[in-house]
C-alpha positions as CSV (number, residue, x, y, z in Angstrom):
1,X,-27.8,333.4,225.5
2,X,-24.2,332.6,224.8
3,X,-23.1,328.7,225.4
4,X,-19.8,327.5,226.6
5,X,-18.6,324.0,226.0
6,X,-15.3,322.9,228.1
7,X,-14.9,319.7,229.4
8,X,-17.5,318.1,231.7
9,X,-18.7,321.1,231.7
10,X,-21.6,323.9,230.0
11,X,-22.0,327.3,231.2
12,X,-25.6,329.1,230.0
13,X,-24.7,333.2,230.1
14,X,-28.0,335.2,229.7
15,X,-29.1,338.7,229.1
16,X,-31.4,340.5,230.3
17,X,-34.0,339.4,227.6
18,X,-33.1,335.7,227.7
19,X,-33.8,335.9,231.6
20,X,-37.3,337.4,230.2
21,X,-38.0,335.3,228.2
22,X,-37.3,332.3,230.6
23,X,-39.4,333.9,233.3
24,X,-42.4,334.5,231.2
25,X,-41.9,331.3,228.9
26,X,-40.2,329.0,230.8
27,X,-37.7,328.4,228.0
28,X,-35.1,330.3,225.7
29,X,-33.1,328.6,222.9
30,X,-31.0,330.1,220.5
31,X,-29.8,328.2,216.9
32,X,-27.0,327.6,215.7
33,X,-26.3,327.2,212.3
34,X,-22.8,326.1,210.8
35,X,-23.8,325.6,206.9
36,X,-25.7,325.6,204.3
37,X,-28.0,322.3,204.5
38,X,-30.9,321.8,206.7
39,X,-29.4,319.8,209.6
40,X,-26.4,321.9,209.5
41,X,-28.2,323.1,213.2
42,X,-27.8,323.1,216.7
43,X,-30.1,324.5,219.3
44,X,-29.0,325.1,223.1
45,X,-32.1,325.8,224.7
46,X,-32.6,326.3,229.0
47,X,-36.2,324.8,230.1
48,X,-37.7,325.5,233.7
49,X,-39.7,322.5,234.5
50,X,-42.1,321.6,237.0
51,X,-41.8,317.9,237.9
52,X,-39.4,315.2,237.4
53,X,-35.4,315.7,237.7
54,X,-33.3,318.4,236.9
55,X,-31.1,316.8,233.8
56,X,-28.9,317.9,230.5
57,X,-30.9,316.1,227.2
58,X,-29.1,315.8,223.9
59,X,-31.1,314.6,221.4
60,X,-30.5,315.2,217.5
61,X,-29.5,318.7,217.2
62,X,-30.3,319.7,220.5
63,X,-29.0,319.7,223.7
64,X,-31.2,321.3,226.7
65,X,-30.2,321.9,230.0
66,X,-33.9,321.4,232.1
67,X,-34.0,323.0,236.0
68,X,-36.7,322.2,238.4
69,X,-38.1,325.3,239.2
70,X,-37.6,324.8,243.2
71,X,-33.6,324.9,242.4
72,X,-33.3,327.8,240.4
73,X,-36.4,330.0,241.6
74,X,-34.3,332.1,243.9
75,X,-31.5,332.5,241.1
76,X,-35.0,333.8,238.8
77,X,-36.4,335.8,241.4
78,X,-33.4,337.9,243.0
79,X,-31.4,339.8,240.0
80,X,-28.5,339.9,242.4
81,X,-27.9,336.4,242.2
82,X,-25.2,336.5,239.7
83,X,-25.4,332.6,238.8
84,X,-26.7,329.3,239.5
85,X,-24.5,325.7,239.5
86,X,-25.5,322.3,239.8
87,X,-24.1,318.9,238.5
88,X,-25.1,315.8,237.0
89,X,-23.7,312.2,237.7
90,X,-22.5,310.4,234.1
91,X,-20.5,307.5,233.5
92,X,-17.4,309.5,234.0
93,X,-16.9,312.7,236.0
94,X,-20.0,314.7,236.5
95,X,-21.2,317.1,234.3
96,X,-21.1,320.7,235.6
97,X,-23.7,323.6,234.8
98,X,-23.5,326.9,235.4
99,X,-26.0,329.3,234.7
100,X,-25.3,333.1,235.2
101,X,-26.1,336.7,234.4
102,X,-24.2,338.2,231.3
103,X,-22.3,341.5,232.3
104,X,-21.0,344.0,230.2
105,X,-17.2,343.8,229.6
106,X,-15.0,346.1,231.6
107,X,-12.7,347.1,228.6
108,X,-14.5,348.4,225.6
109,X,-15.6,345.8,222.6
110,X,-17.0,345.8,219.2
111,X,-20.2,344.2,220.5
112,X,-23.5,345.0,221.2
113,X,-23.7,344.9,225.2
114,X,-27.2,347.1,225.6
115,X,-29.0,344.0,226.9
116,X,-26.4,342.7,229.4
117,X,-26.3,343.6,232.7
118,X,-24.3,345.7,234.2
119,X,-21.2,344.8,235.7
120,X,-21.1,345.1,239.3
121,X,-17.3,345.3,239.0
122,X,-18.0,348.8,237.7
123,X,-18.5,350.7,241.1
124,X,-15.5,351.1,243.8
């Protein structure tokens, strides 16, 4: 899962495992670590959740972006949904999520692209 930071805004790109992994677990997070001591971490982490309010948490060295299930089921379900966007009221503007498929790149990379999807972009 790759994270994106800009603004009022986070966008959540997953692969094809992450989107796995969130079907079968109803999370994925990945760490981040920046240096050498223990708290030198951050984990962005997606949670499906059953009840309550869809909402953006950042606690400590976390931030998690929770989904009700009922908003983002059909985005889970239907693999042609390329993403998913909502937004959350804050003091200031509103926060901005989107959540959305990874594709492979159109021009070639030094990167590992097996688990992305393919890019519908690809076909005339």
């Amino acid at each position: 899962m790759k994270l994106r930071i800009n603004q009022q805004s986070i966008r959540l790109r997953l692969s094809q495992n992450d989107i796995a992994n969130l079907r079968l677990n109803s999370t994925v997070s990945v760490p981040l670590f920046w240096g050498i001591e223990e708290d030198d971490l951050l984990v962005y982490k997606l949670s499906i959740v059953e009840e309550g309010v869809s909402q953006v948490k950042i606690k400590a060295e976390e931030i998690n972006v929770m989904i009700l299930i009922n908003a983002i089921e059909n985005w889970l379900k239907n693999d042609e949904v390329v993403s998913f966007e909502c937004s959350f009221p804050t003091l200031s503007q509103p926060l901005k999520v989107l959540i959305e498929r990874d594709f492979k790149c159109l021009t070639p990379r030094k990167e590992d692209e097996g688990d992305l999807f393919e890019n519908p972009n690809v076909k005339c």
